[in-house]
C-alpha positions as CSV (number, residue, x, y, z in Angstrom):
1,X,19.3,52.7,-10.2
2,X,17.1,49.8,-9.0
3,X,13.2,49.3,-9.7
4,X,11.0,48.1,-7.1
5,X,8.3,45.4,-8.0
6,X,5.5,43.9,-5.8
7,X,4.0,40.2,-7.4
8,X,0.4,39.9,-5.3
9,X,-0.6,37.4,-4.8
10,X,1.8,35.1,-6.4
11,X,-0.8,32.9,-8.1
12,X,-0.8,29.2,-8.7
13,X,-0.2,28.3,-5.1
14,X,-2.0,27.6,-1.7
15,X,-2.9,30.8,0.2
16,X,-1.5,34.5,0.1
17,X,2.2,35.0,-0.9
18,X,3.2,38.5,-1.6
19,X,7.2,38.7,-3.3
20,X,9.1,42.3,-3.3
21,X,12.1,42.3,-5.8
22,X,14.4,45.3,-5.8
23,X,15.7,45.0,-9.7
24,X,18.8,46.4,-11.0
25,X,20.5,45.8,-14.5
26,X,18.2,43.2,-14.8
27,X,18.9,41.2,-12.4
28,X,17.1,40.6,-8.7
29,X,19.4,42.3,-6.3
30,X,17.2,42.4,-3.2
31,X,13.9,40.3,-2.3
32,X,11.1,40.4,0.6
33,X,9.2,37.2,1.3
34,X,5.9,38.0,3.0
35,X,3.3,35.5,4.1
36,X,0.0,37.5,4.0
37,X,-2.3,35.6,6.2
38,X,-2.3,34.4,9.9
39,X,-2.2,30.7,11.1
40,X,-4.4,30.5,14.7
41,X,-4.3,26.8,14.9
42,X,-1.9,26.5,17.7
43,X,-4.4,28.6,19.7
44,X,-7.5,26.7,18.5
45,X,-5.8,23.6,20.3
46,X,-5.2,24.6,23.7
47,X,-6.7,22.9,26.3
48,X,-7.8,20.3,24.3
49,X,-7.5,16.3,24.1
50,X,-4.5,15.0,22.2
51,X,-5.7,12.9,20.4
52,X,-8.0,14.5,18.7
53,X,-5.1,17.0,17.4
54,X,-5.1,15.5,14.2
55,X,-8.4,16.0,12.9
56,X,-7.9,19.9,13.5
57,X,-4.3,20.2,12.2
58,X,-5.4,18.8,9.1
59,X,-7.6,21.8,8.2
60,X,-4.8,24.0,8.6
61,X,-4.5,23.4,4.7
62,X,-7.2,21.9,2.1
63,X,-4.3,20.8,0.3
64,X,-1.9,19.1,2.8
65,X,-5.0,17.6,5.0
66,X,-3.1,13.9,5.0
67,X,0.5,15.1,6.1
68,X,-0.5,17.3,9.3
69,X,-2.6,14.4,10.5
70,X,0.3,12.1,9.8
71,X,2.6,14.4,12.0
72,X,-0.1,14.9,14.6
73,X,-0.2,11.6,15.9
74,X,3.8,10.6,15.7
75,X,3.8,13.8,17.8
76,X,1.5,12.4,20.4
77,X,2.9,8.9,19.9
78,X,6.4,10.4,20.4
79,X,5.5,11.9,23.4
80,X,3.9,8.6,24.9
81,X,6.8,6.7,23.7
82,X,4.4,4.3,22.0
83,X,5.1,1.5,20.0
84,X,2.8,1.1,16.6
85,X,1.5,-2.5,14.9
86,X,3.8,-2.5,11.7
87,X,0.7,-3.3,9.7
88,X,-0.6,0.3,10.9
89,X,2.9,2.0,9.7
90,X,2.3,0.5,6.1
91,X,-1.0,1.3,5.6
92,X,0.3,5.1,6.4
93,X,2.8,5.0,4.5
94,X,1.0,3.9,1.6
95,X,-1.6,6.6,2.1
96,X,1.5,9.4,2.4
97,X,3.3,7.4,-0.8
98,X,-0.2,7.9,-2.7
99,X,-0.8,11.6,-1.6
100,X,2.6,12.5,-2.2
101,X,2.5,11.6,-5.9
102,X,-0.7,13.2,-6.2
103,X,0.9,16.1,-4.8
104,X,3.9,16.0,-7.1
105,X,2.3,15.3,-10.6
106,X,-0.3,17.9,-9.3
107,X,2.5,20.5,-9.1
108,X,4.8,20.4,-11.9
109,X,1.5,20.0,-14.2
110,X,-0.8,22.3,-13.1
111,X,1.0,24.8,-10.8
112,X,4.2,25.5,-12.7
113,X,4.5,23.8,-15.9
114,X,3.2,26.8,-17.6
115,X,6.1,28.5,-16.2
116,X,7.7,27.1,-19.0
117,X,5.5,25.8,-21.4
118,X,4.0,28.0,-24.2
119,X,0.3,26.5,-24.8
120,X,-0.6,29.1,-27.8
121,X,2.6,28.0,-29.4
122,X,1.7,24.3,-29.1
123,X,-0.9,25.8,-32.0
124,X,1.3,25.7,-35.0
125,X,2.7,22.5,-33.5
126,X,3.2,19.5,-36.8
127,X,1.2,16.4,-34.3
128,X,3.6,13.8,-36.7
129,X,7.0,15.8,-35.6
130,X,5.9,15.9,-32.0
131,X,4.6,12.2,-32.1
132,X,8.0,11.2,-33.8
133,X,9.7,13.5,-31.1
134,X,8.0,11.7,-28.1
135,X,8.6,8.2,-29.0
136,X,11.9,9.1,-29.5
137,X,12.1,10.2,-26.2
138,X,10.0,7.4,-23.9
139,X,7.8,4.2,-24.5
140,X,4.3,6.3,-23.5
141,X,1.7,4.2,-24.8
142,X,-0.3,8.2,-25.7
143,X,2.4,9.2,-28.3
144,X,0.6,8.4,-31.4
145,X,0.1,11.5,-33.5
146,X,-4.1,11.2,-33.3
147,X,-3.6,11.7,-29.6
148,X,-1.4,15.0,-30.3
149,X,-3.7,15.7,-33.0
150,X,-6.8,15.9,-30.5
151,X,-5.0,18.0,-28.0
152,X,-4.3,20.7,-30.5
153,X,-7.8,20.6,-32.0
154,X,-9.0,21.1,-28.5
155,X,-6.9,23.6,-27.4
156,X,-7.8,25.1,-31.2
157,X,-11.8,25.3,-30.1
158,X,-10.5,27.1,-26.4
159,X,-8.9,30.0,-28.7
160,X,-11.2,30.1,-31.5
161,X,-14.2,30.9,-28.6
162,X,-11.9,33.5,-27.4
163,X,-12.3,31.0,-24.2
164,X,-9.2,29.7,-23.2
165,X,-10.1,29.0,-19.9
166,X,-7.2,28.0,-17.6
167,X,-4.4,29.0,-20.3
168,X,-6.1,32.5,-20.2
169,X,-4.0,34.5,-18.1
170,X,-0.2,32.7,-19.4
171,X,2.6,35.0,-20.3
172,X,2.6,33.5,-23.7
173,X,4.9,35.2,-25.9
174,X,7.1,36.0,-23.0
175,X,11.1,36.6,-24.1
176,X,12.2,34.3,-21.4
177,X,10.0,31.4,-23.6
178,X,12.3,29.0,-25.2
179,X,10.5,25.4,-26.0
180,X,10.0,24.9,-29.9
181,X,5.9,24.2,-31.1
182,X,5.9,20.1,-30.7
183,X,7.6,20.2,-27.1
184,X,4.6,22.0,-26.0
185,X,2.4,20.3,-27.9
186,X,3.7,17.4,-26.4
187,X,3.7,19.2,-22.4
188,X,0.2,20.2,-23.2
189,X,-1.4,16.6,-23.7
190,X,0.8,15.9,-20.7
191,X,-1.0,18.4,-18.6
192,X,-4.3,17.0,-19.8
193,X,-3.5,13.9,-19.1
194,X,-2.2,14.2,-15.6
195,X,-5.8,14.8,-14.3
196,X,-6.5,11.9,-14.5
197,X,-3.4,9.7,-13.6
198,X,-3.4,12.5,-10.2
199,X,-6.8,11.2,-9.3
200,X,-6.0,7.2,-9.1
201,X,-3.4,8.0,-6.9
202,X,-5.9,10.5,-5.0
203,X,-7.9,7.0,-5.1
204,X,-5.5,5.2,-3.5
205,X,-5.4,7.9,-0.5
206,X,-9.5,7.2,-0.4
207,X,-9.5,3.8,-0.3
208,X,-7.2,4.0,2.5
209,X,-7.6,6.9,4.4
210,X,-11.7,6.9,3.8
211,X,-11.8,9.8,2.5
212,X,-9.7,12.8,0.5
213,X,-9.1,15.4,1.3
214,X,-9.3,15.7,5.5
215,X,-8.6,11.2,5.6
216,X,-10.6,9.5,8.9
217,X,-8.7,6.5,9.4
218,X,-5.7,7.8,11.4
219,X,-5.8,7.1,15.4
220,X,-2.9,8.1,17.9
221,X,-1.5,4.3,18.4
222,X,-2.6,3.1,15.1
223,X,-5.1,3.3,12.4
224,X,-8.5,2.6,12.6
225,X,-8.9,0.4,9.6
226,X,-9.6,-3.3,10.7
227,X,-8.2,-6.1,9.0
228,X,-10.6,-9.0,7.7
229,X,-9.6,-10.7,4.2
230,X,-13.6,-12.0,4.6
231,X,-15.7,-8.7,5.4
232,X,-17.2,-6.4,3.5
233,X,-16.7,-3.8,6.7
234,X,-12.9,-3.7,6.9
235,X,-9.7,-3.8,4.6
236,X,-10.2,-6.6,3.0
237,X,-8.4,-8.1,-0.2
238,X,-10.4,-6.8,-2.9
239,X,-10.0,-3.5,-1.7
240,X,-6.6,-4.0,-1.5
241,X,-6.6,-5.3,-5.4
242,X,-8.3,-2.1,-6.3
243,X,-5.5,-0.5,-4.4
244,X,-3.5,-2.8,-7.2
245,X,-4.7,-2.1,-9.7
246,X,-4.5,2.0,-9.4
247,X,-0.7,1.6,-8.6
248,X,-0.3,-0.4,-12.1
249,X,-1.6,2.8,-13.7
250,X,0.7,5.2,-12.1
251,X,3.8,3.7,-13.1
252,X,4.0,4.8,-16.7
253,X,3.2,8.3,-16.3
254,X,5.6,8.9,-13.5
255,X,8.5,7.1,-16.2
256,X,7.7,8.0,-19.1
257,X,5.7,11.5,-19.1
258,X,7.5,12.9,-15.7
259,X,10.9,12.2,-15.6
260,X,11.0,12.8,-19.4
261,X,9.2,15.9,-19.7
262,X,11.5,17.7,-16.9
263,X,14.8,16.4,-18.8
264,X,13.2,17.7,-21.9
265,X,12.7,20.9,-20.5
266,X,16.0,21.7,-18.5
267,X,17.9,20.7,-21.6
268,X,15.7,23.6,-23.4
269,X,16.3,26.0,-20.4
270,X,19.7,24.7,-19.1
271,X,20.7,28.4,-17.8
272,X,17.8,28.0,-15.3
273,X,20.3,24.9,-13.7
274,X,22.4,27.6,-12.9
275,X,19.9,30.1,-10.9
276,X,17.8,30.0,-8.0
277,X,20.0,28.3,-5.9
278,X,19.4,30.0,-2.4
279,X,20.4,28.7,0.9
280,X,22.4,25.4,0.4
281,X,22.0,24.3,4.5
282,X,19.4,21.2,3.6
283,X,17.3,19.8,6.0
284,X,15.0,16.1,5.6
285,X,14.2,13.6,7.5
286,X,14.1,9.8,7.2
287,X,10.4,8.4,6.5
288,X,8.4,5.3,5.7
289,X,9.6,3.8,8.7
290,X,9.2,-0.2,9.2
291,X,9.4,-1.2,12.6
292,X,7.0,-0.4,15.6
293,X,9.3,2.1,17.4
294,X,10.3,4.4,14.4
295,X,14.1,3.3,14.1
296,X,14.0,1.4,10.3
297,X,13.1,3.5,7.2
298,X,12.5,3.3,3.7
299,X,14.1,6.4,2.8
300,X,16.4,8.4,5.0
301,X,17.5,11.5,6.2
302,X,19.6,14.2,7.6
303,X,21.5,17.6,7.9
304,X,23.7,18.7,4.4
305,X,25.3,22.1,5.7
306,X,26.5,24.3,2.2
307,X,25.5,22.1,-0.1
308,X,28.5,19.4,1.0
309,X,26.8,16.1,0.3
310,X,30.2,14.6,2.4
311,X,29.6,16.7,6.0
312,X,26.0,15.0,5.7
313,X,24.8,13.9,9.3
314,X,22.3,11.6,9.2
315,X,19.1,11.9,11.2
316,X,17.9,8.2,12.5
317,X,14.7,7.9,14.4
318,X,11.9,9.6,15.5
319,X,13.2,10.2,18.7
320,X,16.3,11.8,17.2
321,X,17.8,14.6,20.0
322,X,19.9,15.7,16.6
323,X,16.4,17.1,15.3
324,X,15.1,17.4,18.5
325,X,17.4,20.5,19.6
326,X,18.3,21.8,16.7
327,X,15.3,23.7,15.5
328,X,14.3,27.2,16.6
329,X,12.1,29.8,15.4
330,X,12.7,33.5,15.4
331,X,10.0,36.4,15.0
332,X,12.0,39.9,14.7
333,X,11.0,39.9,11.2
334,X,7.2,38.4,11.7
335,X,3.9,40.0,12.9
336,X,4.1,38.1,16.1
337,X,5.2,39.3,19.7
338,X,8.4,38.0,21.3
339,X,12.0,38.0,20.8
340,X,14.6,35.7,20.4
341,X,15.2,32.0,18.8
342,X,12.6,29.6,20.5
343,X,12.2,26.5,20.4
344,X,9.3,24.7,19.5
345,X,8.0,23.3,22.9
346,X,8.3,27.6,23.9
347,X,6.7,28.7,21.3
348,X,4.5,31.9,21.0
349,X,1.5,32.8,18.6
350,X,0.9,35.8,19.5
351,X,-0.2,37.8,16.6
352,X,1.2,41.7,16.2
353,X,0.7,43.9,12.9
354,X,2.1,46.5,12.1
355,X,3.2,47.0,8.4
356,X,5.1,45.9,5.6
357,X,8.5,47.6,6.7
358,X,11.5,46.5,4.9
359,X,14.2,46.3,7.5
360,X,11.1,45.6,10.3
361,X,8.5,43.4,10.6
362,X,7.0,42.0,7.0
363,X,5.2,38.2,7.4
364,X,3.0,36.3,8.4
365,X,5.8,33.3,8.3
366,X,8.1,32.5,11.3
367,X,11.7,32.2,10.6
368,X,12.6,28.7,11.4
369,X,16.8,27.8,12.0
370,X,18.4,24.8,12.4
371,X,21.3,24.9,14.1
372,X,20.9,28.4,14.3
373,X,21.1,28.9,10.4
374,X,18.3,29.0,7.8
375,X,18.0,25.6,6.0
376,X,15.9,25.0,2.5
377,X,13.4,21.6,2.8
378,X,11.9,19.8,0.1
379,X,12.3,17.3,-2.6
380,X,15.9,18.5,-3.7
381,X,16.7,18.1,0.0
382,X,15.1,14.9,0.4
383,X,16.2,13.4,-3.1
384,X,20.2,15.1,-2.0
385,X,20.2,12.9,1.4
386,X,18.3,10.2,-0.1
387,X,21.5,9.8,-3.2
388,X,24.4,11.1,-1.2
389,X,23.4,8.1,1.9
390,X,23.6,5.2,-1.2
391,X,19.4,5.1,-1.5
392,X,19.0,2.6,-4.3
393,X,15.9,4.0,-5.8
394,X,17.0,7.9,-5.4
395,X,20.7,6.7,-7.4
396,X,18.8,5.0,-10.3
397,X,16.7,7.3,-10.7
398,X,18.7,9.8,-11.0
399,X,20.8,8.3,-12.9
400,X,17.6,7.8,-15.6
401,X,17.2,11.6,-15.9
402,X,20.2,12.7,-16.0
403,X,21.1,10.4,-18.6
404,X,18.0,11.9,-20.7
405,X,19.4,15.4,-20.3
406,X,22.5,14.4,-21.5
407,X,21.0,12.2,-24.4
408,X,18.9,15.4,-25.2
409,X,21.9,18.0,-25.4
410,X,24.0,15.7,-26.7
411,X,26.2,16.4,-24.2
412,X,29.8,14.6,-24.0
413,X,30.0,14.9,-20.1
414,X,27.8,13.4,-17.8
415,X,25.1,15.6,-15.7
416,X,26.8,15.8,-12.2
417,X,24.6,16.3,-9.2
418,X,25.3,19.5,-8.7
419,X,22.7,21.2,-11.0
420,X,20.2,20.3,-8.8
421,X,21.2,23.4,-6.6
422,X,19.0,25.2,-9.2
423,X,15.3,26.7,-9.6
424,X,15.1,23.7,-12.4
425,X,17.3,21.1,-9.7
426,X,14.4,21.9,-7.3
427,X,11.9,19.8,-10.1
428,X,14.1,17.5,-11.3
429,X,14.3,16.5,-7.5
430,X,10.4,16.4,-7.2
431,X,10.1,14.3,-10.1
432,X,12.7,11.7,-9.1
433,X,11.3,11.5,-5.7
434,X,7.8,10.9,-7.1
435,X,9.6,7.5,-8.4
436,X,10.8,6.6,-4.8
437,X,7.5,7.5,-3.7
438,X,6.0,4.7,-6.6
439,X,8.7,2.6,-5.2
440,X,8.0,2.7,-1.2
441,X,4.2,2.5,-2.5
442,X,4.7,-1.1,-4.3
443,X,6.9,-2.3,-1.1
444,X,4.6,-1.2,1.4
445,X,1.7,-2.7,-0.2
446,X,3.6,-6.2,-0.4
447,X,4.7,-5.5,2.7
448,X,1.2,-5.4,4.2
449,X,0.1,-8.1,1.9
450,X,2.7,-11.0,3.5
451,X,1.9,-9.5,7.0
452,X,-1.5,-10.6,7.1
453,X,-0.6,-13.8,4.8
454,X,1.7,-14.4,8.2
455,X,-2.2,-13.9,10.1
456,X,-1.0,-11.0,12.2
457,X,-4.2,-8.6,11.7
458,X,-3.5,-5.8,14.5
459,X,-4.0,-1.8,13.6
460,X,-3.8,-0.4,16.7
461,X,-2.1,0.4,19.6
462,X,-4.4,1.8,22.7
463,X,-2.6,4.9,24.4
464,X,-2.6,5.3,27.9
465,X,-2.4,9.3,29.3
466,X,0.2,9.9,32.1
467,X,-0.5,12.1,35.1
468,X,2.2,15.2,34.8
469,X,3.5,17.0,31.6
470,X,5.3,15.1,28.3
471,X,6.7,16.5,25.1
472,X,6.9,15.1,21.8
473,X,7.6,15.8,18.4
474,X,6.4,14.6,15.1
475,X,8.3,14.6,11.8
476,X,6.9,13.8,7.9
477,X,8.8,14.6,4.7
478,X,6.0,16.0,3.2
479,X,5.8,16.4,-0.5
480,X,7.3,20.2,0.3
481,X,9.8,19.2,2.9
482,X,10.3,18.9,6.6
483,X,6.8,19.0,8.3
484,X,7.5,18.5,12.4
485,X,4.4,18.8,15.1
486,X,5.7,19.7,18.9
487,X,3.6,19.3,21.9
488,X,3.4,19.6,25.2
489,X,0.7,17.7,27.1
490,X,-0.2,18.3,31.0
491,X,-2.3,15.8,32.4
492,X,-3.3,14.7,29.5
493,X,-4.7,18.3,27.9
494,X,-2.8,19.9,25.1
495,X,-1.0,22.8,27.1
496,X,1.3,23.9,24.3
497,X,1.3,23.0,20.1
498,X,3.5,24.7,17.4
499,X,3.4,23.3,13.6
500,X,6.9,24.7,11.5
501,X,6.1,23.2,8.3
502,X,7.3,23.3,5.1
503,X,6.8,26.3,3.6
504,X,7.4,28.2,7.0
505,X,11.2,26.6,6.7
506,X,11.3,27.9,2.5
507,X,8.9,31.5,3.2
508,X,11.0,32.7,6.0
509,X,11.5,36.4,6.6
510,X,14.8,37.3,7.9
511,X,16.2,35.7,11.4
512,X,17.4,37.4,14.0
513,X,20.6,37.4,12.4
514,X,19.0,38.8,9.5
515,X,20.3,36.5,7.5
516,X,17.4,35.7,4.5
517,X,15.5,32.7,4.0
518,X,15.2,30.3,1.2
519,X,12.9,31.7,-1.0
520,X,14.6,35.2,-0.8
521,X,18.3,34.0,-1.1
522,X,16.8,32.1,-4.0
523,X,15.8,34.9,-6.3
524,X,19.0,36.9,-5.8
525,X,21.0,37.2,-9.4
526,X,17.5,36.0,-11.3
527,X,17.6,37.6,-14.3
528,X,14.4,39.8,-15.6
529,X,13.8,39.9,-19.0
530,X,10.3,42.2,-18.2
531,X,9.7,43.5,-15.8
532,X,6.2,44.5,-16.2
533,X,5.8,40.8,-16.4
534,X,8.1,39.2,-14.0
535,X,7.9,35.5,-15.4
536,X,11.2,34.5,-14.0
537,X,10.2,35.8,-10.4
538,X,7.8,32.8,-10.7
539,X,10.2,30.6,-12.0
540,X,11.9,30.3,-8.8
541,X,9.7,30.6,-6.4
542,X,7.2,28.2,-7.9
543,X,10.0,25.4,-7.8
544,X,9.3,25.1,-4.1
545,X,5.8,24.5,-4.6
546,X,4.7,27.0,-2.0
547,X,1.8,26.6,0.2
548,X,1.4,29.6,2.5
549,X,-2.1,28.6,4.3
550,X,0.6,25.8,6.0
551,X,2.4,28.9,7.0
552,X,0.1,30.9,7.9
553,X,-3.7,31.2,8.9
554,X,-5.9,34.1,8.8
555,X,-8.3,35.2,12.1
556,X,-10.7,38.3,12.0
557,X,-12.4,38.1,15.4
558,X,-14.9,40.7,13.6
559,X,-15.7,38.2,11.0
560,X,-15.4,41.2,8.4
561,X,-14.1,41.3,5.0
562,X,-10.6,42.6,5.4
563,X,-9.4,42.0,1.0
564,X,-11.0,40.3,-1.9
565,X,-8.7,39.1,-4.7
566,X,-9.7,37.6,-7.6
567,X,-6.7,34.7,-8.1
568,X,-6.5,33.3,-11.8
């Protein structure tokens, strides 16, 4: 006999996620992913100038501002066919590198560390052992025992007030809890400590961008940042050696805290490499491109259908007719009107509630399809094109943590690269791309530094409006996966815009083949150890780093109050 349980809102995230699990034997036989707010972007831009686009689709999210304005303007630049100063493509990338680690330390930290991590038991942690244990692990200058020492005595005044503040509402104690006292002694300073090293790269995005979150400085044909080594009004070089200067800071965390601390804790939980893995269709696309017309990348991408790195197909450029036809989105299972695949350039957003029905209509959240199949985005299918097309960075890095599980468990064999098809795959992926993100950082500031030692100062790009209709689409691997913009202009208004971002590709509902979507297929087999509190249901679906206002957007014409939840 199954059990039916309803986690809502799941916390920890952006926006309203709402996660049915039908249990049985302990285990997650059947799951409902339901986006519980409505996205009215697309309808906001109608009829308006393209290139202001950006500026709106970055409020879709207070979370991923920089990444829809990033996709806006390829979008509008791909539908101009525009060519972009190279010095404008680093500055971007360095502002999506910088964001993106934010993003990433941001997640595994404070959005799903404690997933895993048991702060009350870090209490009775010895700070020697766990000082002895972390410098056996990595060179991080904060393992002396004083610094492990302080932690603890600070999380010791959060209990003794009765006040524990963020680690209030933790399922401490939980069964499915398996890290010994100095591991999360030594997670907690970690957690403490990445405040701080998220904010110099959130500095970085400032410097560049202008601001964070909602950045100013993008334009469709360029950026707007001038170039003038000598003035105190444009990018100059000392802002640049601040820029420096932040990046030198990053690198040790990201080393020796990040890749370390997710080793540590899939050799802990190493049955959680075996769950969770879902859909195996991958989807990315190349990024950090190098060249004015979109064609040379740092890091690529492509197609990985069932999880068979060898019938990869790569994706090339951002005019790729691959991409380009192959993604549709489907709405039998979604609060919209319609029927049928569409594709982007067709799409509808016309909203329809009825209720949550189980073999109806049940999200918010489109069902997005490529090639007519549900596909999972994000870092673990970013990092499995990056490694299976030879990506330098992706292979050594890899090749560092796996090494560190395997030192860890003293394992004989080596880690292959399968366990990343795995709720824990999903943030050892996350935390070797935050490395390639360092990495493209570092190249594209040099990059930029030689182009204007070579004098050639030019940001931007002018674009000139065409009388009739054009379509274009945008692509970013955001720090959740795929993000792609689609437009259709008519004399030089916005007559049609569609987002399918990230978490629309992971959240899906059913298809019109009801075949399940990433987050659902991902849960089936999870074990439950408690199923009054469903820690493991979090597990999973936390690995994606979900962020449902992307997904969805709510409207109330009547501007009334429709639910209040307090989120913890």
């Amino acid at each position: 006999m199954s059990k039916r349980i309803v986690v809502d809102p799941v916390t920890r995230i952006e926006g309203h996620l709402r996660i049915d699990c039908d249990i049985k034997d302990g285990k997650v036989a059947k799951a409902w992913s339901s986006g519980q707010m409505w996205r009215g972007i697309e309808t906001i831009l109608k009829g308006r100038d393209p290139r202001d686009a950006w500026v709106f689709t970055q409020r879709i999210c207070g979370v991923c501002t920089t990444v829809h304005a990033i996709a806006s303007v390829r979008t509008v630049e791909n539908a101009l066919e525009m060519e972009i100063p190279v010095n404008a493509q680093y500055i971007r990338n360095m502002v999506i590198a910088a964001h993106g680690i934010h993003d990433h330390i941001v997640h595994f930290y404070h959005l799903s560390a404690l997933d895993w991590v048991d702060v009350v038991s870090a209490l009775s942690a010895d700070p020697k052992a766990a000082s002895k244990l972390a410098q056996s692990l990595s060179d991080h200058p904060n393992n002396g025992w004083q610094e492990y020492k302080a932690v603890q005595d600070k999380l010791k005044t959060f209990v003794g007030s009765g006040q524990l503040g963020i680690f209030a509402n933790g399922y401490w104690g939980h069964p499915a809890m398996k890290l010994p006292p100095e591991v999360n002694l030594i997670a907690a300073a970690h957690y403490l400590e990445a405040f701080e090293i998220q904010r110099k790269a959130n500095q970085i995005t400032t410097i560049l961008g202008s601001k964070t979150p909602h950045i100013q400085n993008l334009a469709v044909g360029g950026v707007s940042n001038p170039i003038n080594p000598d003035s105190q009004a444009a990018l100059n070089m000392e802002r640049l050696q601040m820029v420096k200067g932040l990046m030198d800071q990053l690198k040790s965390f990201i080393y020796n805290a990040y890749i370390v601390d997710v080793a540590v804790v899939a050799s802990f939980y190493q049955d959680w490499l075996g769950y969770g893995s879902g859909v195996m269709d991958y989807l990315s696309v190349p990024d950090f491109p190098t060249d004015t017309k979109g064609t040379q990348f740092g890091t690529p991408g492509g197609y990985i259908p069932g999880g068979d790195i060898s019938k990869l197909k790569p994706i090339t450029s951002f005019q790729d007719k691959y991409f380009r036809d192959g993604v549709k989105e489907s709405v039998k299972h979604s609060w919209y009107k319609g029927e049928g695949n569409l594709h982007p350039y067709k799409g509808e957003t016309e909203p329809h509630y009825t209720d949550f029905e189980d073999d109806g209509k049940y999200s918010w959240v489109k069902a997005p399809t490529f090639l007519g199949k549900p596909a999972q985005v994000g870092p673990l299918a970013n990092v499995l094109n990056m490694y299976a097309q030879g990506h330098e960075t992706t292979q050594k890095v890899a090749g560092v943590a796996f090494a560190k599980i395997k030192a860890i468990t003293g394992s004989k064999s080596d880690i292959p690269i399968s366990v990343l098809h795995s709720t824990l795959g999903r943030h050892a992926a996350r935390a070797i791309r935050t490395a390639v993100l360092f990495e493209e950082l570092e190249k594209n500031y040099n990059y930029l530094i030689n182009n204007i030692a070579s004098g050639d100062m030019t940001t931007f790009n002018p674009p000139v409006f065409p009388k009739g209709e054009q379509q274009g689409f945008g692509f970013h691997e955001a720090p959740r996966g795929v993000l792609s913009h689609w437009i259709v202009i008519k004399n030089g208004k916005i007559e049609n815009y569609q987002a399918v971002v990230p978490s629309t590709w992971n959240a899906a509902p059913r298809n019109d083949d009801d075949a399940v979507g990433p987050y659902e297929a991902s849960l089936m087999g999870n074990p439950i150890a408690d199923d009054e509190k469903p820690l493991e249901v979090l597990r999973t679906i936390h690995s994606f780093d979900p962020c449902l206002a992307c997904a969805i957007h709510l409207h109330d014409n009547k501007r009334k109050d429709i639910s209040k939840v307090h989120v913890l």
